[in-house]
C-alpha positions in Angstrom: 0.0 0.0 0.0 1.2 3.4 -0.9 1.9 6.1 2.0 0.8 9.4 1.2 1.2 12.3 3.6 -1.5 15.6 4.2 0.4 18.2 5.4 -1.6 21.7 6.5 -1.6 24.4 8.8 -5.8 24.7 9.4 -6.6 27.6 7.4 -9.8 27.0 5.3 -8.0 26.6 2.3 -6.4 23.5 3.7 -9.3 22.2 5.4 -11.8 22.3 2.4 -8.6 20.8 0.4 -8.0 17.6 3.3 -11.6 17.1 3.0 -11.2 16.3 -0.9 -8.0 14.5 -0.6 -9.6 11.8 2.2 -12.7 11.8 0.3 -11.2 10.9 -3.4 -7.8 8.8 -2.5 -8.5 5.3 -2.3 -8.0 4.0 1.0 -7.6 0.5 -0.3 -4.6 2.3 -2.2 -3.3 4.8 -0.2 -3.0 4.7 3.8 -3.1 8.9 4.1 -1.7 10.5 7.3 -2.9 14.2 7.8 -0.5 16.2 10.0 -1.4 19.5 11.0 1.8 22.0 11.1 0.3 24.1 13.2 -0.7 22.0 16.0 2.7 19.5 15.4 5.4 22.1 14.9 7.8 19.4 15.4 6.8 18.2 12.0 8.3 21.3 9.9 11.3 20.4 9.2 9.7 16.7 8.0 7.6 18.9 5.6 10.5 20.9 4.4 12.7 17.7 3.9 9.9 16.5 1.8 10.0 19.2 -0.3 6.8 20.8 0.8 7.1 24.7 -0.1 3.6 25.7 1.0 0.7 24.7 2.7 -1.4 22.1 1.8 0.2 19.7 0.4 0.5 15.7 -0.5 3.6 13.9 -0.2 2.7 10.4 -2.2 6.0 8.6 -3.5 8.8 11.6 -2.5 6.7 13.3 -4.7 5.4 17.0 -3.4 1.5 18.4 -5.0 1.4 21.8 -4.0 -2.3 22.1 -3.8 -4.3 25.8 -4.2 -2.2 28.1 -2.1 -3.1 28.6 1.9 0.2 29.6 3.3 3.5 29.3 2.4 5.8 27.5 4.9 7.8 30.0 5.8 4.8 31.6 7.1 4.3 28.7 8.8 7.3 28.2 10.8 6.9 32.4 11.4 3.0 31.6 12.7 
């Protein structure tokens, strides 16, 4: 099963985008984890690692999808 990762920092741009991303990814395909940046600041530098520039974002396969645009990351980690 591929692992895919949600990242977001809860603004509604994120939200309304984490409820499309559970909602259409097959779960039979893809075990999604949702982490919330601004809740698990610990996880930032995970995120940045990844390759994830802003906010939200899916990491499926080292691969980054910027998705819309709710914050960068930077603005993040400043938050």
């Amino acid at each position: 099963m591929a692992k895919a990762v949600f990242y977001h920092a809860g603004c509604p741009v994120c939200v309304d985008a984490e409820q499309a991303v559970l909602e259409y990814l097959d779960k039979a395909k893809v075990d999604t984890e949702v982490v919330h940046l601004g809740s698990d600041r610990s996880r930032i530098a995970e995120a940045e690692q990844a390759g994830v520039k802003s906010v939200p974002a899916l990491v499926v396969g080292g691969n980054v999808y910027h998705i819309n645009f709710g914050a960068s990351l930077e603005d993040v980690k400043n938050g």
